[in-house]
VOPAGU-2260 file (C-alpha; in pm, 1 decimal, decimal comma):
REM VOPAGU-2260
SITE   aa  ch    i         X         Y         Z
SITE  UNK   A    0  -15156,7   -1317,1   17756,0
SITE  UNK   A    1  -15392,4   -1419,3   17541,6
SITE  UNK   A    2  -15532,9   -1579,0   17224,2
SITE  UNK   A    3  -15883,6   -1443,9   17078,5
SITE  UNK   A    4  -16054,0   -1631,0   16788,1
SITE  UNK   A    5  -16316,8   -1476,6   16619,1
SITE  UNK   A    6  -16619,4   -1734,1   16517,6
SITE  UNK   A    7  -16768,7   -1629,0   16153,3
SITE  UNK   A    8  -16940,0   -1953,4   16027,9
SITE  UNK   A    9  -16876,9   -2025,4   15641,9
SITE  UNK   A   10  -16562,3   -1813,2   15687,1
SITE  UNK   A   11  -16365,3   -1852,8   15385,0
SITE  UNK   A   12  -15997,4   -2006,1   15435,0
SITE  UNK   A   13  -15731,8   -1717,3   15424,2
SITE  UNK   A   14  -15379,3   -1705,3   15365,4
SITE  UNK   A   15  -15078,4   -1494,9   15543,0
SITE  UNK   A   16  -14860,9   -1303,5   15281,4
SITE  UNK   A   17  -14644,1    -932,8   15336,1
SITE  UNK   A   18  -14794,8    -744,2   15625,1
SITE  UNK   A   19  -14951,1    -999,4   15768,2
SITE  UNK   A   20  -14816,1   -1246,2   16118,3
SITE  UNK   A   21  -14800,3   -1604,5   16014,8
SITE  UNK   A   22  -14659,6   -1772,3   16321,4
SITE  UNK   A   23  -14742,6   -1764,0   16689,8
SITE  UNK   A   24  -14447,2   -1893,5   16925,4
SITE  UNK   A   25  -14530,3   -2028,4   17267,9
SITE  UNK   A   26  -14309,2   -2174,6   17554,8
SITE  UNK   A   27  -14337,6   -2453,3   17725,3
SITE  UNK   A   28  -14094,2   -2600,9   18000,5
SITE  UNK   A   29  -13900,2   -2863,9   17843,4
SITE  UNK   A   30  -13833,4   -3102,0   17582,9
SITE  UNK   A   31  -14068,3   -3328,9   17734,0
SITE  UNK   A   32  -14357,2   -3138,8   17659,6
SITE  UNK   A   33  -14268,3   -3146,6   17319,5
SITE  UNK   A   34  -14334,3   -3534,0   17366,7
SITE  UNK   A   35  -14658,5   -3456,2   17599,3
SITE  UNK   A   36  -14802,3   -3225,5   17320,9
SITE  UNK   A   37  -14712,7   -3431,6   16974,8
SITE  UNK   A   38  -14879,2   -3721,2   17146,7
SITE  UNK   A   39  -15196,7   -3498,4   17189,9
SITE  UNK   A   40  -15161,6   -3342,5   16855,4
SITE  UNK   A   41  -15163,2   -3687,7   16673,7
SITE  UNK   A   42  -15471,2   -3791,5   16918,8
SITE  UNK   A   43  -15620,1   -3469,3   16744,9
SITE  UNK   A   44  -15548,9   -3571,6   16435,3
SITE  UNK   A   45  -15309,8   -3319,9   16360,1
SITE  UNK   A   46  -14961,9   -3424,3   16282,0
SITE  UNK   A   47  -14648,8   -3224,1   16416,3
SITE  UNK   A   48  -14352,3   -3126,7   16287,7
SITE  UNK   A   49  -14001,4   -3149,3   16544,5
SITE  UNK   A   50  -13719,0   -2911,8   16450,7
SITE  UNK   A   51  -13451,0   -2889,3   16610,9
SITE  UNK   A   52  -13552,5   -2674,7   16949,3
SITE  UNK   A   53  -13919,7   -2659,0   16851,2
SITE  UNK   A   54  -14207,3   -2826,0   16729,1
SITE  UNK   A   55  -14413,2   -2698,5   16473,6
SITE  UNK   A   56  -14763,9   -2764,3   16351,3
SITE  UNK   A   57  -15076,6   -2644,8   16180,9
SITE  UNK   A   58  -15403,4   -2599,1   16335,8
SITE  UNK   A   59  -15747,4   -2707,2   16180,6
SITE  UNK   A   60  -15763,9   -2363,6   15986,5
SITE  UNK   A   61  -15409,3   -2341,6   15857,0
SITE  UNK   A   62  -15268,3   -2114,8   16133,0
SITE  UNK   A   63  -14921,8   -2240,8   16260,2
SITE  UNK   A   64  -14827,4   -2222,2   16632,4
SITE  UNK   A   65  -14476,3   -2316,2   16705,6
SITE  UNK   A   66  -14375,2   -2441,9   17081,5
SITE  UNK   A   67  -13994,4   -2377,9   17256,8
SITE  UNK   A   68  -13863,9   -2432,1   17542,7
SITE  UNK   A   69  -13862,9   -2127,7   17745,8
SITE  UNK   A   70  -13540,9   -1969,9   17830,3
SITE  UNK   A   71  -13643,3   -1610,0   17948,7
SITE  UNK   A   72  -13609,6   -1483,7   18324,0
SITE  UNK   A   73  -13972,4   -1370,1   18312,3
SITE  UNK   A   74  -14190,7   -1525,9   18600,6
SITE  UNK   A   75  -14349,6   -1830,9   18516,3
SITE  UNK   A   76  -14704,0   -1796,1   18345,7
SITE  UNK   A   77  -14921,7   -2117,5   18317,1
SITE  UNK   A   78  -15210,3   -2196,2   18141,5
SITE  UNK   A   79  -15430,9   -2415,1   18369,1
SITE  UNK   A   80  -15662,2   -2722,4   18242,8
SITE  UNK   A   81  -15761,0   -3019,1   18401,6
SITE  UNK   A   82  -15601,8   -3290,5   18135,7
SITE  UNK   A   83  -15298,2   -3108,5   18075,5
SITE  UNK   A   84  -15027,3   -3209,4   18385,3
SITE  UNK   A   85  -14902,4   -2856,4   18497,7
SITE  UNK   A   86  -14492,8   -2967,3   18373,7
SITE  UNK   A   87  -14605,0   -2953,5   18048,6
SITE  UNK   A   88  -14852,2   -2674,2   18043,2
SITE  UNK   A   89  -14858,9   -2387,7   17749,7
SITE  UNK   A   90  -14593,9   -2094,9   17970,5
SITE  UNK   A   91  -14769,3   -1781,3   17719,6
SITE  UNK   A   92  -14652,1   -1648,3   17420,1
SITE  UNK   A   93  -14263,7   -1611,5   17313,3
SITE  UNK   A   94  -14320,9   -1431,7   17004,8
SITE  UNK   A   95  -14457,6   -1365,4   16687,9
SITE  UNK   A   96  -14351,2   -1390,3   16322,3
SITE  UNK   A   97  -14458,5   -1222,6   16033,3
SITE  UNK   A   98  -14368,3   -1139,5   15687,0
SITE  UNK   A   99  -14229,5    -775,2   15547,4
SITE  UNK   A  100  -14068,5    -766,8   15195,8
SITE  UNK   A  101  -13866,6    -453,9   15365,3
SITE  UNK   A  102  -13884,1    -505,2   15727,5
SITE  UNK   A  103  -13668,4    -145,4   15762,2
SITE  UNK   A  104  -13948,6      41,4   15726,4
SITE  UNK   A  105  -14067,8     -53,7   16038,0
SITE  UNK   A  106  -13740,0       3,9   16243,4
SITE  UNK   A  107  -13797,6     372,6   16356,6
SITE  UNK   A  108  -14164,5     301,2   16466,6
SITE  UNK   A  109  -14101,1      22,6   16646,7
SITE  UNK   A  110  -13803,4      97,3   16784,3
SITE  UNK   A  111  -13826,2     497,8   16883,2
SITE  UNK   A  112  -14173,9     579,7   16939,3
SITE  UNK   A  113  -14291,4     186,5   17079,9
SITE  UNK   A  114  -13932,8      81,2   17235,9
SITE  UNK   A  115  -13895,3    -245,0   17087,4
SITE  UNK   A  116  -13528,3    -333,6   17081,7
SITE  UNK   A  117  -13294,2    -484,2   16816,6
SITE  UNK   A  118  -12977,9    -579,3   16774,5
SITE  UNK   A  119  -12951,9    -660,0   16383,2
SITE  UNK   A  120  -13094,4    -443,7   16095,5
SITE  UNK   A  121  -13412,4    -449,8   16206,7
SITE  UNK   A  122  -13573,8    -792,9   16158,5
SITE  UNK   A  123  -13559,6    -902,4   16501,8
SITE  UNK   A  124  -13679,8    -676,2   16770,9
SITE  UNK   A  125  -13743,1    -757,3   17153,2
SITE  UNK   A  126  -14045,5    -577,4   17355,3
SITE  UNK   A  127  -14055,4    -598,3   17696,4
SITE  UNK   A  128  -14264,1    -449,8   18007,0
SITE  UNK   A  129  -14231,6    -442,3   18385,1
SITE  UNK   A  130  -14207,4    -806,2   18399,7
SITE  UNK   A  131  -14261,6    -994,4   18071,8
SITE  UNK   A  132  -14144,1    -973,1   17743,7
SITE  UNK   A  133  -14133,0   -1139,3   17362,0
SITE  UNK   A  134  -13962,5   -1123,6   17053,6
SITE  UNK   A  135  -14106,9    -987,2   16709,3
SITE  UNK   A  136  -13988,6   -1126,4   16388,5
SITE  UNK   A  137  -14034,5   -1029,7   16025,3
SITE  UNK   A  138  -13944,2   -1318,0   15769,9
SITE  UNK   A  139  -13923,6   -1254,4   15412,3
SITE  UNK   A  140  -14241,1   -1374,2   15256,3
SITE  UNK   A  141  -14237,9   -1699,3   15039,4
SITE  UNK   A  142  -14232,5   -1655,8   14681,8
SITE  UNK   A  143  -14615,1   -1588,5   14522,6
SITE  UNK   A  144  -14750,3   -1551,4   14893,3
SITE  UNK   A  145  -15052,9   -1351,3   14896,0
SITE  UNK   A  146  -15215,0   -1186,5   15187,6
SITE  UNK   A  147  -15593,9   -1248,8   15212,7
SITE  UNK   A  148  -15749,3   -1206,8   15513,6
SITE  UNK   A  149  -15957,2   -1500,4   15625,5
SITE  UNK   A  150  -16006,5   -1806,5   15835,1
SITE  UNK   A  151  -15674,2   -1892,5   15988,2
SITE  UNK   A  152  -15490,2   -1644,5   15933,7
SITE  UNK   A  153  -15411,2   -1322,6   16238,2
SITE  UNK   A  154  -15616,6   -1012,8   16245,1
SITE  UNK   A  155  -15381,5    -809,7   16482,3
SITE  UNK   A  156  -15156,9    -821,7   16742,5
SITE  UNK   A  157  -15222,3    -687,4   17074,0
SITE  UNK   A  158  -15019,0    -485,7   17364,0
SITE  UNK   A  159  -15089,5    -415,8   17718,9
SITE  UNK   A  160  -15106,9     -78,3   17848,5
SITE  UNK   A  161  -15217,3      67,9   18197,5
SITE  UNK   A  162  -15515,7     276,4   18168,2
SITE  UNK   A  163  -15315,7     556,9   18248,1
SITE  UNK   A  164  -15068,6     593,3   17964,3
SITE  UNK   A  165  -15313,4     503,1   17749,4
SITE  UNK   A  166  -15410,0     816,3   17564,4
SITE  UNK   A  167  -15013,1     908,7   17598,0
SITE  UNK   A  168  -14975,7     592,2   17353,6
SITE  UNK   A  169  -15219,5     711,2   17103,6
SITE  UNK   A  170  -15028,9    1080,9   17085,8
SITE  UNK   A  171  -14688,8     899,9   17072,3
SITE  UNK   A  172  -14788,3     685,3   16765,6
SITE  UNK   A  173  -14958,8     974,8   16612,2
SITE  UNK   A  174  -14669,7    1189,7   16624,6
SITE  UNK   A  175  -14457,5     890,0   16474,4
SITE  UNK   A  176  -14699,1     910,6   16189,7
SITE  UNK   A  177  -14929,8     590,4   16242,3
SITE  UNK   A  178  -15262,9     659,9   16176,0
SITE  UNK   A  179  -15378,1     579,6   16536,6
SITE  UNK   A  180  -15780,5     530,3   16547,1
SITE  UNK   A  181  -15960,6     689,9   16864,4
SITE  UNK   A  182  -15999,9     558,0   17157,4
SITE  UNK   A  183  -16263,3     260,7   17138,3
SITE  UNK   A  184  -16419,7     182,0   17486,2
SITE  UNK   A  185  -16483,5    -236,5   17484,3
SITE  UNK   A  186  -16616,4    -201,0   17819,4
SITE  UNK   A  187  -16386,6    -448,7   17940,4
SITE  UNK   A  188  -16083,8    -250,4   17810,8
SITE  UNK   A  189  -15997,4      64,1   17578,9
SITE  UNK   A  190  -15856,2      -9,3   17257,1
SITE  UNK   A  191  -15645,9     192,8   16996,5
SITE  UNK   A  192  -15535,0      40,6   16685,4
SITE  UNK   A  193  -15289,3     154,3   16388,0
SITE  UNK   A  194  -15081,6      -4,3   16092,1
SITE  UNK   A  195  -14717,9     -23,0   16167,2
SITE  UNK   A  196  -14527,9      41,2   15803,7
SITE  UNK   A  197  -14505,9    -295,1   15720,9
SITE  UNK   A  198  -14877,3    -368,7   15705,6
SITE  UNK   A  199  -14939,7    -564,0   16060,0
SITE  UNK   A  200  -15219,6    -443,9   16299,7
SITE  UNK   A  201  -15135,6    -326,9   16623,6
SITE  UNK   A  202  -15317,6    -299,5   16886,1
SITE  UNK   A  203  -15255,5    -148,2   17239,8
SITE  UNK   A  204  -15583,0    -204,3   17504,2
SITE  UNK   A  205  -15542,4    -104,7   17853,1
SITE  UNK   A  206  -15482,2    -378,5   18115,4
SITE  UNK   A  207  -15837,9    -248,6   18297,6
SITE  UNK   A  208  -16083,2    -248,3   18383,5
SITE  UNK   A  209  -16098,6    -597,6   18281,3
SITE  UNK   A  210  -16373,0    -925,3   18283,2
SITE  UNK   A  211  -16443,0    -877,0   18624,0
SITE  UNK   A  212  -16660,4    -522,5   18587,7
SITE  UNK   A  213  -16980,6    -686,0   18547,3
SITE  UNK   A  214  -16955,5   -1064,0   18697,8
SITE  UNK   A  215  -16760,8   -1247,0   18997,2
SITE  UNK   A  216  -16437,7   -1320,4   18917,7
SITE  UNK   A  217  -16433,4   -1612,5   19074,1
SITE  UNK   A  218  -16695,4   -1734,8   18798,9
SITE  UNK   A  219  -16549,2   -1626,0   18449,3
SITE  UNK   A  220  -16632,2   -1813,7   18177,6
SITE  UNK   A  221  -16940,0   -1975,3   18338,5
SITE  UNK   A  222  -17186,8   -1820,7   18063,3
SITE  UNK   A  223  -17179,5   -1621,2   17773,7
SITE  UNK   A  224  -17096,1   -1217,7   17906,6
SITE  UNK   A  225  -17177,5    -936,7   17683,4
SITE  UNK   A  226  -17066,9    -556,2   17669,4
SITE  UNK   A  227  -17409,4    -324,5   17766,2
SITE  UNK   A  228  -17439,4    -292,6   17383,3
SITE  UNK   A  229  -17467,1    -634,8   17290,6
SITE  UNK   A  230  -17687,7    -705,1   17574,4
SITE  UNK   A  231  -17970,6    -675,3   17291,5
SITE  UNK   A  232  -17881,9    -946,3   17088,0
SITE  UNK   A  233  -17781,8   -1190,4   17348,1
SITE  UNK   A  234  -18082,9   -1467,8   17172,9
SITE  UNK   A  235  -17941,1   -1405,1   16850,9
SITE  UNK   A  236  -17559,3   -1415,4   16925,5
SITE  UNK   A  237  -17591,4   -1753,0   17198,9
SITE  UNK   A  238  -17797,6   -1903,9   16888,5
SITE  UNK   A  239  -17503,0   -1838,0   16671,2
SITE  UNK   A  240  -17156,7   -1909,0   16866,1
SITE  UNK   A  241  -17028,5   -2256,0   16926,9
SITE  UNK   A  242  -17127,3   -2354,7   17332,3
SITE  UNK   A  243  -16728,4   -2383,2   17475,2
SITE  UNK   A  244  -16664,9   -2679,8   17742,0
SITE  UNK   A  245  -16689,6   -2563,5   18104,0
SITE  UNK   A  246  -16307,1   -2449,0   18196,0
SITE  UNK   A  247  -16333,0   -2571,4   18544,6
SITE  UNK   A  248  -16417,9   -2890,3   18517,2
SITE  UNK   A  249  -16217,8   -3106,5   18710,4
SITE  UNK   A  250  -15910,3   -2941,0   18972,9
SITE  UNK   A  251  -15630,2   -2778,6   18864,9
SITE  UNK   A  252  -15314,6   -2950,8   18820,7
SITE  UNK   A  253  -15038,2   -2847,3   19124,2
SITE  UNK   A  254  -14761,9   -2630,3   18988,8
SITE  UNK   A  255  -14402,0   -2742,1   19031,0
SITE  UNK   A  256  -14183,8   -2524,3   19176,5
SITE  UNK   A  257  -13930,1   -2461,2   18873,7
C-alpha cells in the first residue's frame, strides 16, 4: 500500500471540493504513537490536531492525513525507516474520505459491480481482498468548497488486482456503465482507470509484474528507475526531480511481536 506524489515544480495550490478525496486515514498501533508522531510533526513544523481517537493534521501542501489506532484483524503491515522505532511505525492505509453532494449515486457501482460493502445508505462502504481491507467514506462537502485540481490535493485512488482478472475488471466496470479507459501498460504494472458517479478517480493496476522487472530487488530505490520509454529523457527528468534521501540508511528497527 502505497502513497505516490507527483513532483510538478511551480504547481499551483489546489483545493478538494465534490468528487474529489480530501482525507487519507492511516493506522498506527496505539495511542502512543499519536504522542511519537505529534512530537515529530511539531519538530517539522507542522502542528497537529488530537481528536478524540485520532490525530489530524495538514501537510506542507494542504493535504490532510489523519492517524488511528488500528483495530482490524488484517496482518500487520509496517512501514520501515531507520528513525522511526518499529511500535510506532505508519501500519498502511485505513481509509479514505471524500466529498459527494449525493453519495447514492455511487451505491450500485461500488457496491454490485466492485463489491464494496455497506451497511447504511451508502456513505460508508468497506472493500476488502484476500487479506486486507479499508473503509471508503463520502462526507458532504463544506459549504462554497470548490474542486480544483492542484498541489495538495488527490488525483485518484488506486486498487490492487492480480494480473489475471485484470481485463475481467475492465469488462465488469464497463458493463456497470463507467467509462473504463484501456488497458495502459506502466511496465511495472497495467493500469485501467474510470470515474465512479460521484466524480473520484479510480484506479485498478495489477499487483505484477512489479519494481523488480528491470533491477535487484534487493536494491530498490538506490537510483532513479525509468520505464523503457522514459529511458530517453533520463538527463532531463534526474535534472528536474528532487534527489530523495537513501531509504536504507541505517538498520531497520526490530518488529514487536503484537
Amino acid at each position: 500500500m502505497d502513497l505516490t506524489f507527483f513532483e510538478y515544480p511551480g504547481a499551483e495550490r489546489g483545493s478538494a471540493g465534490p468528487g474529489m478525496v480530501h482525507r487519507i486515514v492511516w493506522r498506527v498501533a496505539s495511542s502512543a504513537a499519536f504522542d511519537f508522531w505529534a512530537e515529530r510533526l511539531r519538530a517539522n513544523g507542522i502542528e497537529p490536531e488530537r481528536l478524540d481517537g485520532s490525530l489530524v493534521f495538514a501537510d506542507p501542501e494542504g493535504l490532510v492525513h489523519e492517524f488511528v489506532i488500528d483495530t482490524s484483524s488484517d496482518p500487520q503491515l509496517y512501514a520501515f525507516a531507520s528513525d522511526i522505532p518499529a511500535q510506532h511505525a505508519l501500519r498502511g492505509f485505513d481509509g479514505a474520505r471524500a466529498y459527494s453532494d449525493d453519495p447514492r449515486r455511487s451505491l450500485a457501482l461500488l457496491r454490485d459491480t466492485l463489491g464494496f460493502t455497506t451497511d447504511d445508505d451508502g456513505a460508508s462502504f468497506e472493500i476488502r481482498g484476500d487479506v486486507r481491507g479499508s473503509f471508503y467514506v463520502y462526507d458532504e462537502p463544506p459549504i462554497g468548497a470548490i474542486a480544483r485540481s492542484g498541489a495538495g490535493t488527490v488525483h485518484h485512488v488506486a486498487f490492487a488486482s492480480t494480473p489475471a482478472d485484470h481485463e475481467a475488471w475492465r469488462e465488469r466496470a464497463l458493463s456497470a456503465g463507467a467509462h473504463a479507459t484501456p488497458i495502459i501498460d506502466r511496465f511495472y504494472f497495467r493500469s485501467i482507470y474510470f470515474r465512479e458517479p460521484s466524480g473520484v478517480l479510480f484506479e485498478i493496476a495489477t499487483i505484477g509484474p512489479g519494481f523488480a522487472v528491470d533491477e535487484d530487488a534487493a536494491h530498490l530505490g538506490e537510483h532513479l528507475s525509468l520505464p523503457p520509454r522514459f529511458e530517453p529523457l533520463r538527463e532531463r527528468l534526474e535534472a528536474t526531480l528532487t534527489p530523495l534521501p537513501d531509504p536504507r540508511a541505517g538498520e531497520h528497527p526490530s518488529v514487536p511481536a503484537a
